[in-house]
Structures are given as C-alpha cells and as structure tokens.
N, C-alpha and C positions, 0 to 999 in steps of 0.2 A: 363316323363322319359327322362333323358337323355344318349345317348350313349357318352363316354368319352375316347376313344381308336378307331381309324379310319381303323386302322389294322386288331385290335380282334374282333372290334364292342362291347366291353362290356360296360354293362350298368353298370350306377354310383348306386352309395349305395344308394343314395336319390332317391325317384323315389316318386309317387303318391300312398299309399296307398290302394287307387281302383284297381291299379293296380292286388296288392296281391290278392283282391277278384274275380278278371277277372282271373286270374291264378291259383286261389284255392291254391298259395302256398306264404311262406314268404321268399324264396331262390331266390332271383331275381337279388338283388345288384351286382356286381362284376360278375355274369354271362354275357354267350355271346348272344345277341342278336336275334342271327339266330338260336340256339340250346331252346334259351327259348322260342322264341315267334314263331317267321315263321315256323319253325320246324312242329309246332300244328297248322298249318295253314292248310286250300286247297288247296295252292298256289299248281300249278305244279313247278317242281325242278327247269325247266326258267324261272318261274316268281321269285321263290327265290333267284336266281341268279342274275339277274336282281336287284332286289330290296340292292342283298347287295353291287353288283359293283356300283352301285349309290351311297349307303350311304359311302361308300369307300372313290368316288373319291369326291364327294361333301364335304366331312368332312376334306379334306387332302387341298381343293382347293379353289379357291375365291367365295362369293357367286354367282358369275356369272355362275361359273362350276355346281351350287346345279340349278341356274333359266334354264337352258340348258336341265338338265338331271329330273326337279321336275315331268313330265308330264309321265315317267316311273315310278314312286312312286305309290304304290296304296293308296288308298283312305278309302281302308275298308278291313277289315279281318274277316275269316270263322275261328274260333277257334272251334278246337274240344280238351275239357279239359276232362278228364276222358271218361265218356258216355253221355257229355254235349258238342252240339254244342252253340256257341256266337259269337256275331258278334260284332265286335269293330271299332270303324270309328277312321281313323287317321287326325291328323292336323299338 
C-alpha cells in the first residue's frame, strides 16, 4: 500500500490485494488512511494521532525527518473487521 497525499493521507488505487482480504472490502484505493485502517484499529485516539502526525510530517519531509520520527510508528495492528479481530504487522 501506498499512501499518495501527505495531507489527506489517502491511499493510491494500487494497493496489494491481500490487502482487500485483511479488510473484507474492495473500497480501499482513493480512501483515507486513518478512516480505513487505524480507525479499526486498538490503537488509543493518541496513538492514532501520533501515527498520522508522523506519516504527515515524514511524507512532506526529507527522509531524515521519516528516520527521527520512525520509532513512533507502530509495528503491528489489532484490527477489529466486522466480529473479526486481526492482527497485521507493518513494514
């Protein structure tokens, strides 16, 4: 998945397939980010917060600003999709 808007955080049309299967949906492309994914997370509201001021400032900034801010990224998510918890590791 790529995020392609550093603003809205929306994600590109192309994304990975598996994706759709982790999300149980095929509406993914041109959505935003944080409403499709974190949203259906665990995360507390400040860890989401967090997570998108980094993807933010790191997408707008040099990679030096993404190696500063990467160790506030989380590593892994608690997705609750319907009446289905999943767990997704990021890279």
């Amino acid at each position: 998945m790529t995020i392609q808007d550093s603003e809205t955080l929306t994600i590109h049309e192309e994304y990975s397939k598996e994706l759709e299967s982790i999300l149980e949906t095929k509406a993914i492309g041109s959505t935003n980010f944080v409403s499709s994914i974190l949203d259906h997370s665990t995360l507390s509201t400040d860890e989401k917060s967090q997570v998108k001021e980094v993807l933010q400032i790191a997408l707008n900034e040099s990679i030096f600003s993404y190696e500063i801010n990467a160790d506030k990224l989380v590593k892994e998510l608690n997705l609750k999709v319907g009446k289905k918890e999943k767990i997704i590791e990021i890279d």
